[in-house]
N, C-alpha and C positions, 0 to 999 in steps of 0.2 A: 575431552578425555577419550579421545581414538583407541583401537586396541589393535594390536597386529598379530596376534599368535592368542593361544589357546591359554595361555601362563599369564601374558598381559592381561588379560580378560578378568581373568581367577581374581589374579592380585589386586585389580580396581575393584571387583564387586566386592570384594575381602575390604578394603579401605572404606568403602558406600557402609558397610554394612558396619564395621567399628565404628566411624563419625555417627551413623543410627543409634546405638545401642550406648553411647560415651555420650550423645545432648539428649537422650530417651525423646527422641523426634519422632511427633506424632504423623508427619505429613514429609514425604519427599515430594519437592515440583522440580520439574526439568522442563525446559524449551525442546523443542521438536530435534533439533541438531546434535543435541546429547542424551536422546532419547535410547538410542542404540538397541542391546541389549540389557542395559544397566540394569534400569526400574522394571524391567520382565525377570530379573532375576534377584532385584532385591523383596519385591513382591509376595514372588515366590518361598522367599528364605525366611519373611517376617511377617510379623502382625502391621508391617506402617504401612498407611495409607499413600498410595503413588497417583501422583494427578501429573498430567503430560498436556505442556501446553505447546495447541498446532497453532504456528505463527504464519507459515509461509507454502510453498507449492508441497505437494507432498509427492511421495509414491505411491502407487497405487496395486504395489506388489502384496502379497496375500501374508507374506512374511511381516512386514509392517501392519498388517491390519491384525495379524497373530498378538502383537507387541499391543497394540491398542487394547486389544478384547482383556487383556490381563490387568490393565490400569483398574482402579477406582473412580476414577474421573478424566473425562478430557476434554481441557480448554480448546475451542475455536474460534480465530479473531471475527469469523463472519459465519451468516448462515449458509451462504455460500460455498465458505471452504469444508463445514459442517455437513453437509448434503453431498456434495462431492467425494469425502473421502470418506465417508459411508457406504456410497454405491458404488464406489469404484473398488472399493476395498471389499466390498459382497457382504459390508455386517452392519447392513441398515437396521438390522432388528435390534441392535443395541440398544439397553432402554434410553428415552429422555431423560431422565435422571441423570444419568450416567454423564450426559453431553449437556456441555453448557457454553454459548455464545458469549464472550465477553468483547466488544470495539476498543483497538487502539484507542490507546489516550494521543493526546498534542498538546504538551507544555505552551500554551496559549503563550507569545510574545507582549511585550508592552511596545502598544502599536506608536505610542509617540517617540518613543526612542529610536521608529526606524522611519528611514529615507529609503527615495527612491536611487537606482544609480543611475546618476545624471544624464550618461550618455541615454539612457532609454528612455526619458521622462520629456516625453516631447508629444506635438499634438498628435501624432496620428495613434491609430490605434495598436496597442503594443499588445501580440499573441504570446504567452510563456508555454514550456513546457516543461518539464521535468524530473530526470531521473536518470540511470544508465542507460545505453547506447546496446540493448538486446530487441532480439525480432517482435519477441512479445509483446515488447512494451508499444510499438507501433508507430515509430514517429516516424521513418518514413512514407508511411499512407497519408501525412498532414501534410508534410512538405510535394507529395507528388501534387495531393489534390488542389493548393492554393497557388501551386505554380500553373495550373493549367484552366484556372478561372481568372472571373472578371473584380474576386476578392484580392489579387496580388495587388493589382492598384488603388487597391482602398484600405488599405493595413500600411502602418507605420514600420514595423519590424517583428519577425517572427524569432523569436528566440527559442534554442536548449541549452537548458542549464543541466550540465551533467555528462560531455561527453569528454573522452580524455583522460575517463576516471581509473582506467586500469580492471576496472571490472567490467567492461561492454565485452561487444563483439566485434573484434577486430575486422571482419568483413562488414558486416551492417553500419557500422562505424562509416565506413570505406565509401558505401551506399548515399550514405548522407552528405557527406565532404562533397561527392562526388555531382550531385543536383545543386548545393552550394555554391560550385564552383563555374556550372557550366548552363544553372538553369533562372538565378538570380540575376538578371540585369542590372536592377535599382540596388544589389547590397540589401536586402532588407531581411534576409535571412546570418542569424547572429549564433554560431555556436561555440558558445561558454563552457569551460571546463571546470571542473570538481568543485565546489564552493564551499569552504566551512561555513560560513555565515548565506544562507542561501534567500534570507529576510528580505533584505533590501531588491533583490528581485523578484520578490512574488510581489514587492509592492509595487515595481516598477508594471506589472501586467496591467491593463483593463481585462483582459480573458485570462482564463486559467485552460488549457485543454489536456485530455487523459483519453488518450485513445486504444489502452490497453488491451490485449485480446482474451486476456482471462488472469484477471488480477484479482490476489487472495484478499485482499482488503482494501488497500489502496490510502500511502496518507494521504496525496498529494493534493486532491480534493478537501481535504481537512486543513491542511496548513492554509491554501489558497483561503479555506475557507473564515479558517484564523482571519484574516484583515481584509474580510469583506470582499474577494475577487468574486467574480462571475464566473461559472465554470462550465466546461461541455465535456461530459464523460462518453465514453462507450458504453451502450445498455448492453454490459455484460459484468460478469462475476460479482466482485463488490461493490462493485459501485451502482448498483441497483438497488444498494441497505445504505449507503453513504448519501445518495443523492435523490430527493426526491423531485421527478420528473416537473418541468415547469412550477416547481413552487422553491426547491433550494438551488435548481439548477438544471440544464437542459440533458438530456440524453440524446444519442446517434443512433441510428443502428450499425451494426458494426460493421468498420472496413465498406458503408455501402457509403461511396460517395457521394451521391447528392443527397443524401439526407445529413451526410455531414458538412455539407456547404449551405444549405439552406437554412440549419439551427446556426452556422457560425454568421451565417449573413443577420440570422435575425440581432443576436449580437450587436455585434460590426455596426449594423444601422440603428440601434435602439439604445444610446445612455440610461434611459429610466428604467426596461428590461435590466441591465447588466447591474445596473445600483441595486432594484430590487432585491434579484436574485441573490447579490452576493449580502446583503444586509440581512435574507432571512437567512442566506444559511450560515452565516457569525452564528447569529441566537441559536442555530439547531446545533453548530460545532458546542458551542462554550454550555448544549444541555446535555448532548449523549455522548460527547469525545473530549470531555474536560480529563484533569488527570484523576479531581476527584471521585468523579462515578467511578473509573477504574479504578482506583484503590477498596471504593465500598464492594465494587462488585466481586473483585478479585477478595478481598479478604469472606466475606459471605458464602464463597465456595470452599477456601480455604479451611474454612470456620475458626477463624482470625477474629480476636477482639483487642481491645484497648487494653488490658487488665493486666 
């Protein structure tokens, strides 16, 4: 619900504010991207309670942390994002009350129904990655690092799932092709485009890796962790609440090379490591990233019942 003028504005808060008053709704919620000005000014106009859930990066402009301060409640998918746009926004003093952490959920797959895709299900060791083709996300610091160690001959095939999507970055993108093209001898770098069904490739991994440079929550580690992969995060933003360090899965430190070739070597050389890891972190996915916690958790704030 964008608004482009002073009149457009009026008229949706005018709509927000009828649909209030015509269901006597005791709760408006908005995700972070239709946040806008809406619920600072339905707020404002009414007795209902506004909860504003932060899903993704934010701003850290003082006008949006204006918009925060006015809420009743504000959802953060991590403590991470929580912390962050508290102090960058200047209004750490916000009570706790007020801020409440809740973890993406992941619609858990039924792992027998999925296959590997063929091409990938072979002996050597197959690295995944996945997501869009942006700097953040960091996948060309994988592909520099394993092109120029003694791991390229010991890995089957590194793949990304995810580029091509129309939502990368067109240079970075360009970056990657470009080592692809000219730093792969053996072909063993594999990059996959958009996937509806993106299953059958996490299962085709032995690794999962997430080299993100400051990711708000991060599923990717959740879904891997859905059907039991083994994963090497970046010890940074969420994935430092999603992963815990040598018990559900390894950490890097960030962008530092040899710490990210020495956790993926231990990997690479260790099946009962990689089984471990990925078998505790199923059970820690299917305790605190099922979708049912999220509904208990989310309706308990909401003050949501059965009735």
């Amino acid at each position: 619900m964008p608004y482009y003028n002073i009149s457009d504005y009026l008229d949706s808060v005018k709509k927000i504010l009828n649909v209030v008053q015509r269901t006597n709704a005791s709760v408006i919620y908005s995700n972070q991207e239709h946040l806008g000005p809406y619920l600072s000014a339905v707020k404002l106009l009414s007795d209902t309670t506004t909860v504003v859930h932060i899903r993704g990066q934010t701003p850290p402009e003082q006008a949006f942390a204006l918009q925060l301060i006015l809420q009743d409640r504000i959802i953060f998918n991590s403590q991470f994002m929580c912390d962050t746009t508290l102090s960058e926004g200047k209004i750490d003093w916000l009570s706790r009350s007020t801020s409440h952490v809740v973890y993406n959920a992941v619609e858990l797959p039924d792992v027998s129904n999925i296959s590997p895709v063929p091409e990938y299900d072979n002996e050597g060791i197959t690295i995944g990655m996945f997501g869009r083709c942006v700097p953040w996300k960091n996948f060309k610091f994988v592909f520099d690092a394993i092109t120029d160690s003694s791991l390229y001959s010991e890995i089957g095939a590194l793949m990304l799932v995810g580029i091509n999507s129309g939502l990368g970055d067109d240079k970075y993108e360009a970056e990657i092709k470009d080592i692809a093209s000219r730093r792969d001898p053996q072909d063993k770098f594999k990059l996959i485009g958009f996937q509806d069904d993106i299953w059958p490739y996490y299962m085709s991994c032995d690794i999962v890796v997430v080299p993100s440079i400051k990711e708000p929550f991060g599923r990717v580690p959740i879904e891997a962790g859905a059907l039991g992969k083994a994963v090497l995060a970046s010890n940074s933003g969420g994935f430092r609440e999603t992963i815990q360090d040598d018990e559900t899965g390894l950490l890097f430190e960030l962008s530092v090379e040899d710490s990210f070739l020495d956790k993926l070597g231990e990997l690479v050389d260790d099946e009962a490591l990689r089984n471990k890891l990925g078998e505790q972190l199923k059970r820690d996915v299917n305790e605190r990233f099922s979708a049912e916690r999220y509904y208990d958790d989310m309706a308990e704030i909401l003050e949501v019942n059965d009735d």
